[in-house]
Backbone as CSV, one residue per row, in Angstrom:
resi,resn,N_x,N_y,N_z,CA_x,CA_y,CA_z,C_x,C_y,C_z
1,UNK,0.836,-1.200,0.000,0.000,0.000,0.000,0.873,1.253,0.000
2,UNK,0.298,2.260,-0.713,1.201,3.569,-1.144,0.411,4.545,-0.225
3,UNK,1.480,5.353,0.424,0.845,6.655,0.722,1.339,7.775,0.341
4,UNK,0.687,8.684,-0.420,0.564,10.081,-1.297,0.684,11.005,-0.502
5,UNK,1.391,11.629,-0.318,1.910,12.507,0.774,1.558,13.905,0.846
6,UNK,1.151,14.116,-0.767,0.503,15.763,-1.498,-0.162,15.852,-2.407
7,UNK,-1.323,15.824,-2.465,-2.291,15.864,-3.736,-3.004,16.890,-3.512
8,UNK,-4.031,17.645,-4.658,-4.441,18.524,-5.071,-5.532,18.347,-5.417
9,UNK,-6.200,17.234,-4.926,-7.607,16.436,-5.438,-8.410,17.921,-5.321
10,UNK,-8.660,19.128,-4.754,-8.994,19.966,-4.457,-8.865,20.859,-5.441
11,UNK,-8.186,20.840,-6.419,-7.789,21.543,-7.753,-9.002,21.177,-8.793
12,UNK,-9.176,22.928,-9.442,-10.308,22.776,-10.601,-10.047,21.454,-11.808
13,UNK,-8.753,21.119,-11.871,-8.634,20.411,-13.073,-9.382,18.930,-12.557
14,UNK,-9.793,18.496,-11.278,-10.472,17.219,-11.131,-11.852,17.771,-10.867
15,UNK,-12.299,18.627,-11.044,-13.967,18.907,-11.392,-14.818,18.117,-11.965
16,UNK,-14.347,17.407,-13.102,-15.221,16.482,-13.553,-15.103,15.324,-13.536
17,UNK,-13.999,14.607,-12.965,-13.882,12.910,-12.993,-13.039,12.632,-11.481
18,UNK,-13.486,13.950,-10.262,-12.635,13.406,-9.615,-12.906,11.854,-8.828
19,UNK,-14.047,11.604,-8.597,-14.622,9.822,-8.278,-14.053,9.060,-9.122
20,UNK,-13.514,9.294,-10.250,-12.887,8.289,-11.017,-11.766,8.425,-10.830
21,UNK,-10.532,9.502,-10.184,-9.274,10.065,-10.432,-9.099,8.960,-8.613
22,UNK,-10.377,9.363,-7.872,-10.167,8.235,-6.829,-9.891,6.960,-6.474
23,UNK,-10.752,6.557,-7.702,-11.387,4.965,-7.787,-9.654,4.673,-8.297
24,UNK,-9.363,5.203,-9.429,-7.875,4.626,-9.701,-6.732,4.723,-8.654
25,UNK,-6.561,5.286,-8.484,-5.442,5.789,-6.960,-6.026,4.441,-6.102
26,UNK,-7.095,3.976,-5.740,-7.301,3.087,-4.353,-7.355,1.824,-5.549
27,UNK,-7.824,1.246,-6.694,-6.920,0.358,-7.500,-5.783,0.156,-7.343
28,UNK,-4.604,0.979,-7.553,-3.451,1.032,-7.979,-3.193,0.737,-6.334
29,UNK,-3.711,0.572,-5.638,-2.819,0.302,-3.937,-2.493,1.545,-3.327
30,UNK,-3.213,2.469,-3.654,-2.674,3.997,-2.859,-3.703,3.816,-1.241
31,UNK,-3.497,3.691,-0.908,-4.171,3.817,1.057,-4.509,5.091,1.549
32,UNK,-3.966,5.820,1.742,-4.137,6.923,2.286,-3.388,8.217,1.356
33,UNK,-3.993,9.477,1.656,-3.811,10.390,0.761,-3.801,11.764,1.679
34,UNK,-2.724,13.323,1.168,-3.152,13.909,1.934,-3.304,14.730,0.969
35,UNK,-4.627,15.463,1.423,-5.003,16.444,0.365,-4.328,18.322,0.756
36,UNK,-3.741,18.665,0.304,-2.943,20.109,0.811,-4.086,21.128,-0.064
37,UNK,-4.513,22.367,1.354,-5.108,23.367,0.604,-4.206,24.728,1.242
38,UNK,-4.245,25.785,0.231,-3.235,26.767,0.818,-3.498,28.323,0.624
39,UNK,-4.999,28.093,0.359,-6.058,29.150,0.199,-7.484,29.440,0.663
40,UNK,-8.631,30.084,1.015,-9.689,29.818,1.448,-10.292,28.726,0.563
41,UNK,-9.985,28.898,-0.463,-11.387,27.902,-1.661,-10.804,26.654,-1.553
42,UNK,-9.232,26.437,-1.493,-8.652,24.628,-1.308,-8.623,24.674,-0.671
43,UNK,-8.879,25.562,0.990,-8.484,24.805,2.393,-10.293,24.346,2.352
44,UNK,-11.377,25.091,2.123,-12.840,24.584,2.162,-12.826,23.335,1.453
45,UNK,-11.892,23.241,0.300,-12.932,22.212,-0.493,-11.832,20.985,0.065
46,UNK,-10.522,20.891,0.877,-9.784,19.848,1.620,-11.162,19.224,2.386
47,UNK,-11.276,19.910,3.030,-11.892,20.336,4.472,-13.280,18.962,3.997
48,UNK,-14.164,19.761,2.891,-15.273,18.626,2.472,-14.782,17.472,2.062
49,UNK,-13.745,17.149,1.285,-12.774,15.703,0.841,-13.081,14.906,2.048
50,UNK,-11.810,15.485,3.524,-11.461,14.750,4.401,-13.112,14.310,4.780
51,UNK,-14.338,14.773,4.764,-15.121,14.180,5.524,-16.425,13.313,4.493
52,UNK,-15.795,13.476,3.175,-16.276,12.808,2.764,-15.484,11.033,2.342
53,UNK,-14.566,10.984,2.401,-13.614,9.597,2.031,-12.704,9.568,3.173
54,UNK,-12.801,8.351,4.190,-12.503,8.110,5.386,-10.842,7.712,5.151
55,UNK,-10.318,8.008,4.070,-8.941,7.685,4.435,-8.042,8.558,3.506
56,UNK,-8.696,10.189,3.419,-8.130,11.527,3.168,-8.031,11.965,3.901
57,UNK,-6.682,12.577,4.291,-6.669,13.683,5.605,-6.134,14.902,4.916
58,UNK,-6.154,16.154,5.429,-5.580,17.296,5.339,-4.266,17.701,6.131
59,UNK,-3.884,18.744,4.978,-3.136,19.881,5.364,-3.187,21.136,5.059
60,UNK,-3.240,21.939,5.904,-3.886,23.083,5.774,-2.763,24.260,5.828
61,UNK,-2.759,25.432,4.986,-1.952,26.521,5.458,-2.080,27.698,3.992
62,UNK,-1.155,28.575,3.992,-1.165,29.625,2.895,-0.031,29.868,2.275
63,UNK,-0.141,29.515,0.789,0.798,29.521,-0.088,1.532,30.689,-0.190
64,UNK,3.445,30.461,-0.389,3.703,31.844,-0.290,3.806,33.310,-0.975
65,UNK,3.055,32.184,-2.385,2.843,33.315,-3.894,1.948,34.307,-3.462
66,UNK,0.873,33.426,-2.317,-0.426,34.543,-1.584,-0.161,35.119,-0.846
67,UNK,1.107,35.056,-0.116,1.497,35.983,1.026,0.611,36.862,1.335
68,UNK,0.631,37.812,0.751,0.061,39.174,0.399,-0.861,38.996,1.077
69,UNK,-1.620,38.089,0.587,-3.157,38.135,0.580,-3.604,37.857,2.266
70,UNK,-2.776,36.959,3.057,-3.191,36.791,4.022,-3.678,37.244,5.401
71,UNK,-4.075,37.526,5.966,-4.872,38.328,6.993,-4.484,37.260,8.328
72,UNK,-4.450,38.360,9.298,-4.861,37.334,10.778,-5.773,36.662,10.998
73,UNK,-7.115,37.420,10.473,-7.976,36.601,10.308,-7.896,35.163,9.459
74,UNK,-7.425,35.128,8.376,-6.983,33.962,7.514,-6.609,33.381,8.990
75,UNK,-5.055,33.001,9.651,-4.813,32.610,9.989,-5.297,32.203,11.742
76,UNK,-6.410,33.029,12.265,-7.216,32.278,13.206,-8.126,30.871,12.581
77,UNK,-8.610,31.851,11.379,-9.320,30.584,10.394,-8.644,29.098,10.562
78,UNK,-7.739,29.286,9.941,-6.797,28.042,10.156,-6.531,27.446,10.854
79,UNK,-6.327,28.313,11.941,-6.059,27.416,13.588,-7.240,26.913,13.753
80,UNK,-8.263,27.437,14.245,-9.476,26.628,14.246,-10.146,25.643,13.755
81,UNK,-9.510,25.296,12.378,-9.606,23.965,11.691,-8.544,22.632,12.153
82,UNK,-7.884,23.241,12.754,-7.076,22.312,13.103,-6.936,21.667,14.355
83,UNK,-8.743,21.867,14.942,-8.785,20.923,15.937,-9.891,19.599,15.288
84,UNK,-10.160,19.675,13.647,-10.536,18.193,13.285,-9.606,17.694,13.064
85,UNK,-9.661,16.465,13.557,-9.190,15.071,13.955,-8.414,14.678,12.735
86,UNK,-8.691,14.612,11.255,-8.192,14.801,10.031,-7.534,15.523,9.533
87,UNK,-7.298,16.802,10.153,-6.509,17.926,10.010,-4.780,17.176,10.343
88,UNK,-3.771,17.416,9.555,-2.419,16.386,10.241,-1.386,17.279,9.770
89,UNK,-1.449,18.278,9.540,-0.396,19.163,9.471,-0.471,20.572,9.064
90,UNK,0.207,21.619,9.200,-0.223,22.746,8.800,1.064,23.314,7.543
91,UNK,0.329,23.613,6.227,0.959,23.836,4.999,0.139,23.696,3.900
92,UNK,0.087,24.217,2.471,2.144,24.522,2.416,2.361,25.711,2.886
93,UNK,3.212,26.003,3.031,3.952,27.208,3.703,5.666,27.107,2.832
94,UNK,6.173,27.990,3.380,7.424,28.582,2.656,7.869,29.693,2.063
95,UNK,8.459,29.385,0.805,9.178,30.656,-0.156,8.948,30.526,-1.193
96,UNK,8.526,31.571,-1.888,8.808,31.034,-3.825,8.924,32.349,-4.460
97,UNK,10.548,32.169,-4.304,11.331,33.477,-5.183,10.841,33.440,-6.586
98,UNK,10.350,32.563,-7.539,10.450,31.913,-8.851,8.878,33.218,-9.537
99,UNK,8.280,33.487,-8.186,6.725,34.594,-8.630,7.245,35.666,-8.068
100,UNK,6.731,36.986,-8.947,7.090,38.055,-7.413,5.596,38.766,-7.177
101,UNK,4.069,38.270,-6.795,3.162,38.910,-6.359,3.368,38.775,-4.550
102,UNK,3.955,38.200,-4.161,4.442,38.741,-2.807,5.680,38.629,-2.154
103,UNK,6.309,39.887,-2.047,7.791,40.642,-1.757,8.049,39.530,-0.522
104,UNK,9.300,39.289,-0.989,9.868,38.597,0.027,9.873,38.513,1.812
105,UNK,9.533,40.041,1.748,9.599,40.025,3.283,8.426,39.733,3.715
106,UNK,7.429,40.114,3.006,6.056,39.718,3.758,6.048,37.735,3.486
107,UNK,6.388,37.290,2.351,6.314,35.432,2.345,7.156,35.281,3.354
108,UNK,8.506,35.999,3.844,9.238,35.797,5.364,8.581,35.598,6.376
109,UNK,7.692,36.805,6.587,6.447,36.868,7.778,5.685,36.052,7.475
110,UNK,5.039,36.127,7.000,3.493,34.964,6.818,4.386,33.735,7.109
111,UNK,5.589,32.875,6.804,6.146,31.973,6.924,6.483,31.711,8.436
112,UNK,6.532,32.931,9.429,7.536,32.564,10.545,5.915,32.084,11.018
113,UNK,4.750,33.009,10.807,3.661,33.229,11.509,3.111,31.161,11.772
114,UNK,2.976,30.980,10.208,2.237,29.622,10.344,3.580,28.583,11.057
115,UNK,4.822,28.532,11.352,5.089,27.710,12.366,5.333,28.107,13.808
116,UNK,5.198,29.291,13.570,4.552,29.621,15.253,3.313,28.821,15.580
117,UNK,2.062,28.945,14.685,0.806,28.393,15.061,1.297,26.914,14.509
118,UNK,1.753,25.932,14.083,1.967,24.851,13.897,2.423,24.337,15.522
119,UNK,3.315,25.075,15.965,4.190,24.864,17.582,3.162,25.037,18.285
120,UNK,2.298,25.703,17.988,0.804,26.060,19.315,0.044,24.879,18.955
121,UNK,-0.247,24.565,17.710,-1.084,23.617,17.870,-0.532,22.307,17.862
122,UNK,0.579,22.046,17.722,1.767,20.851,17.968,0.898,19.409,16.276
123,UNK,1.338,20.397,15.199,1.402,19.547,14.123,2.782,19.873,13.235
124,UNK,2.868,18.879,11.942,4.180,19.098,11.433,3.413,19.850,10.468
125,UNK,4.616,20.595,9.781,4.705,21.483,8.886,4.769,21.121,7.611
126,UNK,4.592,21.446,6.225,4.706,21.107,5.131,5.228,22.391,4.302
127,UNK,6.664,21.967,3.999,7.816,23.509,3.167,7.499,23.368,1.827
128,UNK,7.044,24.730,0.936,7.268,25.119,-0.211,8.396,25.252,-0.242
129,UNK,9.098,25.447,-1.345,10.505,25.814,-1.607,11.079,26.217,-2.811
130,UNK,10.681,27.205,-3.463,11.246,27.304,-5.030,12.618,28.593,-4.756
131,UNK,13.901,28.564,-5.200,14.368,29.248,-5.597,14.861,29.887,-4.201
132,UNK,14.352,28.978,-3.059,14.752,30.132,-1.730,15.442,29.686,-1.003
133,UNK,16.358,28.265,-1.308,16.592,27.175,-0.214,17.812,28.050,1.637
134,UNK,18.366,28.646,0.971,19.195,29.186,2.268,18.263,30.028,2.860
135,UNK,17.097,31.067,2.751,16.354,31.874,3.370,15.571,30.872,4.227
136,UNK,14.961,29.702,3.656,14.657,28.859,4.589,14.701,27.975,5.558
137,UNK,16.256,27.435,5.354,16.719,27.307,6.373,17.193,27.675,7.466
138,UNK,17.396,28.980,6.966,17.639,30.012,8.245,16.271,29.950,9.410
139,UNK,15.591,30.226,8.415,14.308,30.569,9.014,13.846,29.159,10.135
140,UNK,13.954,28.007,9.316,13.157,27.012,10.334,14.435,26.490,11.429
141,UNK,15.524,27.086,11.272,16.080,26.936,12.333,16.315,27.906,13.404
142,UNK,15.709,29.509,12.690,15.643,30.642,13.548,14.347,30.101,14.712
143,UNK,13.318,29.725,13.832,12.288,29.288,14.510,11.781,28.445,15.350
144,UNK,12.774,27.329,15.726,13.228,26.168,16.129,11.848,24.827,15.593
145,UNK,11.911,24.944,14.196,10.888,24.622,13.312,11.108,22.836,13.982
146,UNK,12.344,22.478,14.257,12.433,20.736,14.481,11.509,20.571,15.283
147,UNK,11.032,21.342,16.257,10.213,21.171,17.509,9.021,20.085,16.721
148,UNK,8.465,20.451,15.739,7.016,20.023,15.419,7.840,18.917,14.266
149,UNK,8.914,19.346,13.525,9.484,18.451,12.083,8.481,18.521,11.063
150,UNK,8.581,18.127,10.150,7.423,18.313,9.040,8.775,17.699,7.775
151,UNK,7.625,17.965,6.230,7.855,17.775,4.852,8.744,18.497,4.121
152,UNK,9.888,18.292,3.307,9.928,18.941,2.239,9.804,18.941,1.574
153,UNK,8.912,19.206,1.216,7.686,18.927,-0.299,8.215,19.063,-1.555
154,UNK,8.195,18.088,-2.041,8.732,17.946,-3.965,10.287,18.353,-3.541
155,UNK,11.022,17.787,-2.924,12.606,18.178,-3.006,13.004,18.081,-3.969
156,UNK,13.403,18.969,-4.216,14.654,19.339,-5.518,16.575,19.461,-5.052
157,UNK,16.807,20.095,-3.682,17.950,20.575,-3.597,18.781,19.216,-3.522
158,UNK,20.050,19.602,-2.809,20.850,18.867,-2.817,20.963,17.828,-1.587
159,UNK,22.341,17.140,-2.249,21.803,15.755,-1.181,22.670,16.231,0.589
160,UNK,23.749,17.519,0.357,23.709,17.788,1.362,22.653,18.909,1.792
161,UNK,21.891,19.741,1.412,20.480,20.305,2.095,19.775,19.391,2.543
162,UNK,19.579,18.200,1.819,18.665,17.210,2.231,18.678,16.823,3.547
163,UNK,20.227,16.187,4.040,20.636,16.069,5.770,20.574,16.979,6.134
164,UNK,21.062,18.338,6.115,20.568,19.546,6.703,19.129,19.576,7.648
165,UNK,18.506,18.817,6.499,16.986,19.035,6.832,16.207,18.041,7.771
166,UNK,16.865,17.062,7.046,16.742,15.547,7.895,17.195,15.835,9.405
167,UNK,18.390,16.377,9.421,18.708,16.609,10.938,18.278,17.673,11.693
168,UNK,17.197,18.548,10.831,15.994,19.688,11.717,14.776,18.918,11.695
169,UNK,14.800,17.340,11.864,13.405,16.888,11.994,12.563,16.431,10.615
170,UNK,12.890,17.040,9.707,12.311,16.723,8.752,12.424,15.496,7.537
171,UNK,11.201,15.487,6.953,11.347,14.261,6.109,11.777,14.543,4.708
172,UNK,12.328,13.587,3.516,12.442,14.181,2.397,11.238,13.732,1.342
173,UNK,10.348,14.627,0.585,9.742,13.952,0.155,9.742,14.165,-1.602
174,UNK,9.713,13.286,-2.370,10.371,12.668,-3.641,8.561,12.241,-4.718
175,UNK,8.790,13.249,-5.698,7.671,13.674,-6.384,8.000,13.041,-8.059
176,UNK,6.949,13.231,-8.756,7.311,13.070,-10.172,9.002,13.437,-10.716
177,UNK,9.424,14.520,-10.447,10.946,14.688,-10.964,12.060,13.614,-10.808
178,UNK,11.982,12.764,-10.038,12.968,11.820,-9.720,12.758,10.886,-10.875
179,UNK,11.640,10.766,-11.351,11.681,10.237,-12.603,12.011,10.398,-14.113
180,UNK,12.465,11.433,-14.113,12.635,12.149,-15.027,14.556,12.110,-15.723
181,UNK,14.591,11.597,-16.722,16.176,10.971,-17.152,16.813,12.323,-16.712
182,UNK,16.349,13.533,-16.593,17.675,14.295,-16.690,17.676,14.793,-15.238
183,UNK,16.881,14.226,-14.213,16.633,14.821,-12.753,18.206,14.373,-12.114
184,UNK,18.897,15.209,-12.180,20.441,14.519,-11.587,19.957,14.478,-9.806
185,UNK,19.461,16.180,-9.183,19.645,16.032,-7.880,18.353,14.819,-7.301
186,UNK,17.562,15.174,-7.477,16.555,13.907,-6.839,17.323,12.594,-6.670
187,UNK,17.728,12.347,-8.062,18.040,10.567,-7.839,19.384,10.825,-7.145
188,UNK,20.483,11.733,-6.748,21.619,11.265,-5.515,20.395,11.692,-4.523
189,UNK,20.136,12.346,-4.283,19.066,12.233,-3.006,18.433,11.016,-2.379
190,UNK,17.516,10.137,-3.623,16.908,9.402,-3.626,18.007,8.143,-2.939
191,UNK,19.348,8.669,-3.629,20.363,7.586,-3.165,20.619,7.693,-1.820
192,UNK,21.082,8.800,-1.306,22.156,9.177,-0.418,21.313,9.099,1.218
193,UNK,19.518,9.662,0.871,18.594,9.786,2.232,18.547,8.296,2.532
194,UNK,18.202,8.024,4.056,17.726,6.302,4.393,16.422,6.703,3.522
195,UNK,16.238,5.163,3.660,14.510,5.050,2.915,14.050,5.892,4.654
196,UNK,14.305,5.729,5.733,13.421,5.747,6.751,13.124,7.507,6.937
197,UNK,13.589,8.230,5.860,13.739,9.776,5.877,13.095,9.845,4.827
198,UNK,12.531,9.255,3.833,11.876,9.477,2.521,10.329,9.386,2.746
199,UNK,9.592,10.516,1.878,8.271,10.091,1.949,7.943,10.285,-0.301
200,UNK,6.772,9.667,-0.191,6.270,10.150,-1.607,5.452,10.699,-2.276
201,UNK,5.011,11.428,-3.077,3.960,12.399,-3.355,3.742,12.250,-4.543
202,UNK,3.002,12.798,-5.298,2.766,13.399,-6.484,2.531,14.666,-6.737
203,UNK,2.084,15.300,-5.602,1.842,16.627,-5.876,0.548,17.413,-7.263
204,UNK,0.159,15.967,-6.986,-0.904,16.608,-8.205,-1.744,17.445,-8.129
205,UNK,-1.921,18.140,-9.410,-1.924,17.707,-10.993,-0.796,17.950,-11.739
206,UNK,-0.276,18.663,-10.990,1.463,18.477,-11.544,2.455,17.793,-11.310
207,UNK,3.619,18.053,-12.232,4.610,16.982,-12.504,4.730,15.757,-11.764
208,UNK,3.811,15.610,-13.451,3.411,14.437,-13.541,4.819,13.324,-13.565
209,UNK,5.027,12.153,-13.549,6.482,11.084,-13.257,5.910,11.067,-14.957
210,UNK,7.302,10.436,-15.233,7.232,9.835,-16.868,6.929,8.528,-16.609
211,UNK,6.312,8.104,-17.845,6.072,8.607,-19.018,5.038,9.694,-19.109
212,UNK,4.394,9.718,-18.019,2.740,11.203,-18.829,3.362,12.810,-18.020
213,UNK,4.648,12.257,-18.372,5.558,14.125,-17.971,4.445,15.079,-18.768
214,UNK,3.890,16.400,-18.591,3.424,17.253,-19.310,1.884,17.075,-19.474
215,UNK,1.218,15.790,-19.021,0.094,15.998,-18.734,-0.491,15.937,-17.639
216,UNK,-1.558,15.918,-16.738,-2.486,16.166,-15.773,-2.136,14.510,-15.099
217,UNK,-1.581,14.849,-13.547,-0.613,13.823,-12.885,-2.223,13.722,-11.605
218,UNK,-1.623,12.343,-11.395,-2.991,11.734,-10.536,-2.538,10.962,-9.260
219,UNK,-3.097,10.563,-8.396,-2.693,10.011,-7.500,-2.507,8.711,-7.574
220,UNK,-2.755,8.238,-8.344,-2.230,6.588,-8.878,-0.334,6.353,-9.176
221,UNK,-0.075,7.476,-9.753,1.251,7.464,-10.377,1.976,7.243,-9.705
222,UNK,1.822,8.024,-7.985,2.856,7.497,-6.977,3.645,6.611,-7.327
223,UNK,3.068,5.534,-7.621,3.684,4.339,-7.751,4.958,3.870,-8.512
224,UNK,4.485,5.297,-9.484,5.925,5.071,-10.560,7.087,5.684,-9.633
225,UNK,6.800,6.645,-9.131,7.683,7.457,-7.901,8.573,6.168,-7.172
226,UNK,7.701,5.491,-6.443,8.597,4.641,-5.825,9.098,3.285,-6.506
227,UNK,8.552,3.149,-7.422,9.528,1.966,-8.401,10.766,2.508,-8.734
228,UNK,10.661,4.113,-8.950,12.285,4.761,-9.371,12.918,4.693,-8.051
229,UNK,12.776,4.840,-6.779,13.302,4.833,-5.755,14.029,3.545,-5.515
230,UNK,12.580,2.757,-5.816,13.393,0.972,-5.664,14.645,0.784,-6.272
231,UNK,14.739,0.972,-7.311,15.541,0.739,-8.725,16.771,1.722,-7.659
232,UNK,16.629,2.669,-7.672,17.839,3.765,-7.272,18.456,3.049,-5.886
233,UNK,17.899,2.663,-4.791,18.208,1.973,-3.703,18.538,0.435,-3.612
234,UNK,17.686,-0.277,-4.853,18.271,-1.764,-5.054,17.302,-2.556,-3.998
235,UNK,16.126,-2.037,-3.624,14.979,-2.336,-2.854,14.075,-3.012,-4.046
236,UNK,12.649,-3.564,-3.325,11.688,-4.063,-3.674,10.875,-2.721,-3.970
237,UNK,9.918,-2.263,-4.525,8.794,-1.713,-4.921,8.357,-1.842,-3.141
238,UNK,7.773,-3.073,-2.878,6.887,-3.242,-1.530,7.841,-2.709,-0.150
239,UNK,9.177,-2.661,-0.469,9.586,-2.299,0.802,9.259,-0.511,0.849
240,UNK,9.766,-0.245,-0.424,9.937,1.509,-0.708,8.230,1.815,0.173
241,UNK,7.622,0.995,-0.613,5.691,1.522,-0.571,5.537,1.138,1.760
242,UNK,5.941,0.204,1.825,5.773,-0.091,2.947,6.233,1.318,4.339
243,UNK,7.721,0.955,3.943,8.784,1.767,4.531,8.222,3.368,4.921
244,UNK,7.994,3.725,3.559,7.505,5.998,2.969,5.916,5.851,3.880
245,UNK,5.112,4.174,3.845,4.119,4.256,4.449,3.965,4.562,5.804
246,UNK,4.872,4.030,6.134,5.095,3.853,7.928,5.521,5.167,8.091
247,UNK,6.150,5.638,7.723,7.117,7.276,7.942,5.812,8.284,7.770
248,UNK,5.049,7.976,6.720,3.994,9.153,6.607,3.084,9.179,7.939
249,UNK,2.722,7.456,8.278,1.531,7.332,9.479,2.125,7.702,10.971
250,UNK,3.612,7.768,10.707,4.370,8.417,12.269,4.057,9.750,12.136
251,UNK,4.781,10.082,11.022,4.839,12.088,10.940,3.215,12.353,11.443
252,UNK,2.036,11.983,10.798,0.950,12.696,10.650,0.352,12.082,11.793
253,UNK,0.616,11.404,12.669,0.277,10.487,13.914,-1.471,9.626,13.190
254,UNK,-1.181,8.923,12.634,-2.334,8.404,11.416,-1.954,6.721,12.330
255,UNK,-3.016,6.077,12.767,-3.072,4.698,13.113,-3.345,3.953,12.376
């Protein structure tokens, strides 16, 4: 059994077949799923998922392209959701130098804000990360972010950031790109982390694993995710799926 560590089932592009985008994912051996919202309209429509399919949970928080946008109010909002039981982490959260609709210093703030309230409400965290990797590490170690530990969602950096991160608590987690022939950093990553530090995602509807690079990525695909892992580590498929499983149901305290 696979567990999906970041999906987007909450995204307009599954509007019309998402019962079928389901039905395949729990075919294919996917178990559990976490659905990430990082706005009012995906943290609402997480929110209806988790209570409609008994083995979706959430993560909740505000993306840092929205910085801007966020209010205190936003973020009481948030806290307050995060006394359902399904609620298992607070994110995404982070940096993303790669947009500029919100100036760095305010995605700084809004960033320190949601793992302050992650430490109050004692869940792990889930890191955006485009283009910002040293600002953020500063940060979750200014913040003493290990306290709670959390994700680094779709890792890209290197395989020494990776321990960096691993040794502030956190997990590495390994998305469509590792599949990809020309992904150099993922696969030493994929090499260099224990499996017992790895989690897996898809991050859908994007990047998608090859072969369906460039089209609309689903929660079934996982699977290709960790067959490249197997292959890269010299593991079974079932240990990778087992192993990223157990690591996800510790982090998110999931029985």
């Amino acid at each position: 059994m696979f567990f999906d560590t970041h999906v987007h089932l909450n995204d307009q592009q599954y509007n019309e077949d998402l019962k079928e985008v389901i039905d395949r994912a729990q075919t294919a051996g996917i178990s559990n799923m976490v659905v990430v919202g990082f706005d009012r309209p995906t943290i609402n429509k997480a929110m209806e998922l988790i209570e409609e399919y008994d083995f979706l949970y959430a993560s909740i928080g505000w993306h840092p392209v929205d910085a801007i946008d966020m209010t205190d109010e936003d973020l009481g909002w948030i806290e307050g959701l995060t006394s359902h039981p399904k609620v298992v982490a607070i994110g995404e959260m982070g940096l993303d130098y790669h947009w500029d609709k919100s100036p760095k210093d305010v995605q700084k703030e809004v960033f320190r804000k949601q793992i302050q309230l992650a430490k109050k409400v004692k869940l792990p965290i889930v890191i955006h990360n485009r283009e910002a990797t040293a600002d953020i590490v500063e940060i979750l170690k200014d913040e003493g972010a290990e306290e709670v530990g959390g994700i680094m969602h779709c890792f890209s950096g290197s395989p020494e950031v990776a321990k960096e991160c691993v040794d502030m608590n956190f997990y590495i987690s390994l998305g469509g790109p590792v599949t990809f022939k020309n992904a150099k950093k993922p696969k030493e990553v994929a090499a260099d982390i224990p499996l017992e530090k790895l989690l897996i995602e898809t991050d859908c509807p994007y990047l998608a694993p090859h072969p369906y690079r460039g089209k609309r990525n689903e929660p079934s695909y996982v699977t290709l995710v960790a067959e490249q892992i197997a292959e890269i580590k010299e593991l079974t498929v079932e240990e990778v799926a087992r192993v990223t499983t157990e690591n996800a149901k510790k982090l998110f305290g999931i029985n």
